[in-house]
N, C-alpha and C positions, 0 to 999 in steps of 0.2 A: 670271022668273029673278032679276032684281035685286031684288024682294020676298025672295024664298027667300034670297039671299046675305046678305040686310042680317036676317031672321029667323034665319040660320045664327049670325053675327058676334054677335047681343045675347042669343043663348042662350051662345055662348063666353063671353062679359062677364060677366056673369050669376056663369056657375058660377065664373071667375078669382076675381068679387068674393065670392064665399061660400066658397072654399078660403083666400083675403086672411083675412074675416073670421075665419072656423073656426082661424087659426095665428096669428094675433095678437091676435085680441080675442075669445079662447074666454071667460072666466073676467075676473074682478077685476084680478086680479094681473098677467094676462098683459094686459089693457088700459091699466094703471097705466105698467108697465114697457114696453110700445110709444110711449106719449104722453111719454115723457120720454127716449127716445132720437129721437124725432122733434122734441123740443125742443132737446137737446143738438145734431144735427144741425143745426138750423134756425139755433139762434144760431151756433155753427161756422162755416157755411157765411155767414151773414149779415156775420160779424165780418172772415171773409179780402176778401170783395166788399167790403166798407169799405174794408179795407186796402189792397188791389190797387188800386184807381179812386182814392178820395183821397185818401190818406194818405204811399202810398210815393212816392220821388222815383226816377223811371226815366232820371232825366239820366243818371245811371252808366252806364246801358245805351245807351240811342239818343246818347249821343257818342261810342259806342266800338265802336260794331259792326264797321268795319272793322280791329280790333284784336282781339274776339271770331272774328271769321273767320281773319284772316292774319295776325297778329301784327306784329312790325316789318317783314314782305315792303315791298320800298319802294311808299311809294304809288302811282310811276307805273306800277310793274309789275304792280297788283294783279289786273289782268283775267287772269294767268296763271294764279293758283290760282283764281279767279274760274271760269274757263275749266272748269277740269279738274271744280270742285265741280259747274258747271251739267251736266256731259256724264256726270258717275254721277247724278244725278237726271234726266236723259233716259233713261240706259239703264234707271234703276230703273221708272220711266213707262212704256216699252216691253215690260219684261218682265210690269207688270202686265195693262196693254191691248192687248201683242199676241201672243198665244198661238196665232193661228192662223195668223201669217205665218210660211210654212216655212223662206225661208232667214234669219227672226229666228230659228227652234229650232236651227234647225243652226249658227249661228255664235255664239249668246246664251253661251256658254262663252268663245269668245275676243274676243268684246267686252267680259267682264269682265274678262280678264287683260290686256286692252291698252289699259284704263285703269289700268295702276300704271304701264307704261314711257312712257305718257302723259303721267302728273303729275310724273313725274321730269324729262322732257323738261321741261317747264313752269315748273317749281321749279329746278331746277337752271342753267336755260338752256341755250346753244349753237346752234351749226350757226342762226345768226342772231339770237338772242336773249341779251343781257346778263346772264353768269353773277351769280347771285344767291348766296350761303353759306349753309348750314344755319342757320346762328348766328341767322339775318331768318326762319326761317321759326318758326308758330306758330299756336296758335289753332286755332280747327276744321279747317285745311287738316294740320297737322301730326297732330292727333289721327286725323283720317283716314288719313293716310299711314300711320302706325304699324300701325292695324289691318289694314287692307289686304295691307300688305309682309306681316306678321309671317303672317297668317293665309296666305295667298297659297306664304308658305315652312315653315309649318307643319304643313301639309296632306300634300303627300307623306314629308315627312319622318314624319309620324302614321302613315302610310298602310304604308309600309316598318316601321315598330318592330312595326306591331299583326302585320303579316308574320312578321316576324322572333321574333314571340314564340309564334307559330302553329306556328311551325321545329320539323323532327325534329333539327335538329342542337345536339347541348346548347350548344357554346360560343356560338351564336347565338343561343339560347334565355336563355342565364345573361347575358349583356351585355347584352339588351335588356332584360329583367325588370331589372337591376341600374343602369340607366338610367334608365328607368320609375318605379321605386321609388324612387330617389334624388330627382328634380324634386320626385314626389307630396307628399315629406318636407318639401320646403325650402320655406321662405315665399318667394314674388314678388319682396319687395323686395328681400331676401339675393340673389338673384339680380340684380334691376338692377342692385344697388350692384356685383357680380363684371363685369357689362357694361360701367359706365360706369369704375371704378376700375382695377378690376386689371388686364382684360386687356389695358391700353396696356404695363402691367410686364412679360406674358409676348410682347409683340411685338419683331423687332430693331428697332437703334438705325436712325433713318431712316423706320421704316414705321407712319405713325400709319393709324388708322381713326375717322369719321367721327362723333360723337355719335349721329346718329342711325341709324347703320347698326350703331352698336354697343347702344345700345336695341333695335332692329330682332330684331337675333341673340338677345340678352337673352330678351325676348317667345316668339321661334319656338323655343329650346332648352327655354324652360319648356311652354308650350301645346300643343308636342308630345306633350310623355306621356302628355299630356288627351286628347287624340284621341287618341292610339292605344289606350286602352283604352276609346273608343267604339264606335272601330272594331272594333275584338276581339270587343267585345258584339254588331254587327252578324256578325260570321265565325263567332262561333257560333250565331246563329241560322238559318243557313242551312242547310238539313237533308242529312246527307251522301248523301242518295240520287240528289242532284244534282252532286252528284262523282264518283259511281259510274257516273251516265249518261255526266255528259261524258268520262269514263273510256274507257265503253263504245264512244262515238262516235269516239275516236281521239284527241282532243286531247289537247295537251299540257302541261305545270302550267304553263308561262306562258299559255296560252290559258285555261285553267282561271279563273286569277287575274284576266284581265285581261276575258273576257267573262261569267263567271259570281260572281264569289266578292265583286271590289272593287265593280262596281255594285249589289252588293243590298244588299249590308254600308252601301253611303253614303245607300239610300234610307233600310234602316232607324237609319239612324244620326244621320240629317239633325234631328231633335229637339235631340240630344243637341250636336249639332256646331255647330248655331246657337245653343244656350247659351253655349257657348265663345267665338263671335264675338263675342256679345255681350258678356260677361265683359271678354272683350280689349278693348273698347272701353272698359269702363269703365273698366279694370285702368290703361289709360294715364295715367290722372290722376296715378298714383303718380310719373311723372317729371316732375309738378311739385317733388316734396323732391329731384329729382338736376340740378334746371338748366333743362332742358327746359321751354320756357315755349309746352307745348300749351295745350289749353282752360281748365282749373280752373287752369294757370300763370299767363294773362291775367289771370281774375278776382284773381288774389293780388298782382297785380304791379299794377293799378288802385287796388285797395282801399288800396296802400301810395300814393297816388298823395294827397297833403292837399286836395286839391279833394273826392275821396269819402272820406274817412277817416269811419267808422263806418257805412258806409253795406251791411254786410255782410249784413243779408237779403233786397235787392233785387238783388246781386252772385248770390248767393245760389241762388234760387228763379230768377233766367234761368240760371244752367248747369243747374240741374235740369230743366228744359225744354226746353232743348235736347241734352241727354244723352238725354229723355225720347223726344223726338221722334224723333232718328236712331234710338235702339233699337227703335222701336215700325217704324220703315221695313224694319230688318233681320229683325224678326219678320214682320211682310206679307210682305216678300219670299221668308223662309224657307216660310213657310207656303204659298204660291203655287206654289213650286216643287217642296213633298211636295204638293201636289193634282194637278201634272202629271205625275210620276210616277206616282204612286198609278195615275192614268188611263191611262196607259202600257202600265204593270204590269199591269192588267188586261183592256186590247187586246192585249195579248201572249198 
């Protein structure tokens, strides 16, 4: 048997290396043109390994990591954002390795929402703990809260427009298309800058709002439109002969919505809607130019720092990395969670 597998395996080799050879080094030409992108490669990849191991200086970085994470949060308090970062990398851990503990399925929904009123408890302090100011927080703790809130309040609010634009009723129909179509138009930033500047102008005398809660609103009134015509895209895919049943069986358009229309709509939407988180996450960087001294605000507010002055592709190439890496968590994650529906869907 182990003869036959290890003869199975070197006849596969075998023909990989002859489909290799037959597409790359059929002819002259195509031989020439393979050995000199495998040279260009070679030296490439040779020149950055140079430069990463002995050339760049990573003081920038390993003196400032806890500046990279929490920004001015005071340093005795830092186990609080601390806290809250280690407990979404548990939950995220859990959701990947534990898929067959039942009451992880049944509650894996509100253990995600009960890490936002968790970091706020955390970041903010009270009921024990030494209020902290928005103003101290920063860094990957703030870059995350951002995406989090925004996405967290953008969701149903998606969720309603993509509804709302489904609507038999025209003036429901015309506000939300005219909604919709207004965000899609307007760049991001035009938007932060209406979050952070103006609308303290349209508030009474007395009632401020909070920077980051006014980012927060910014985020969720733009990234809504985004969803809801993903969501849209999932409501129509959903074929009406499945509304005609649950018709048939007596339910009602809110049962309609709530047990047949919104969960298919976010299975097949979930591609499209983990772009968007993702996007949001990046998009945050942008309240480095409004004040906000999240992730890519540290790197800029260091680099202004004359101990690292010029030191900006080492600054650099670590937020790429670590931009890199959360994304690539929220993509696992995403993808994990269309495999267990998927598997769902199909035991159903």
């Amino acid at each position: 048997m182990v003869k036959l597998c290890s003869k199975i395996d070197m006849n596969y080799i075998i023909f990989l290396l002859r489909k290799l050879r037959k597409a790359l080094f059929s002819n002259v030409f195509n031989t020439v043109i393979t050995l000199l992108i495998i040279l260009f490669i070679s030296l490439a990849c040779f020149q950055t390994f140079e430069w990463l191991i002995f050339k760049a200086n990573w003081k920038v970085v390993s003196s400032n990591i806890p500046l990279y994470a929490f920004g001015s949060f005071p340093s005795n308090e830092q186990w609080r954002p601390a806290t809250w970062i280690i407990s979404i990398l548990s939950l995220s851990m859990l959701t990947l390795c534990g898929p067959e503990w039942k009451w992880l399925r049944k509650n894996l929904l509100i253990a995600w929402v009960g890490t936002i009123p968790l970091g706020l408890y955390l970041l903010y302090g009270g009921f024990g703990l030494s209020p902290v100011m928005s103003r101290h927080w920063g860094g990957l703790t703030l870059t995350i809260l951002l995406t989090a809130c925004s996405s967290l309040l953008s969701l149903p609010f998606g969720i309603v427009l993509a509804l709302f634009r489904q609507s038999s009723l025209p003036l429901v129909y015309r506000l939300s298309s005219i909604y919709i179509d207004i965000m899609r138009a307007v760049p991001l930033i035009s938007v932060l800058f209406f979050g952070q500047l103006l609308i303290p102008l349209f508030l009474p005398a007395g009632i401020e709002i909070d920077r980051v809660w006014r980012a927060i609103l910014a985020f969720t009134l733009f990234v809504s439109a985004y969803i809801a015509e993903d969501i849209r895209g999932g409501l129509q895919s959903i074929p009406k002969t499945q509304i005609e049943a649950a018709n048939s069986l007596g339910l009602n358009q809110y049962q309609i919505i709530r047990f047949i229309l919104i969960p298919q709509a976010l299975r097949i939407a979930l591609p499209a809607l983990t772009n968007q988180s993702i996007g949001l996450f990046q998009n945050t960087s942008l309240m480095a130019i409004l004040g906000l001294v999240e992730l890519l605000g540290v790197g800029r507010s260091i680099l202004a720092n004359p101990e690292f002055i010029g030191q900006y592709i080492e600054v650099y190439v670590w937020l790429a990395c670590v931009y890199w890496m959360v994304c690539t968590i929220m993509a696992v994650l995403a993808r994990h969670i269309e495999k267990r529906m998927t598997i769902n869907q199909s035991n159903f």
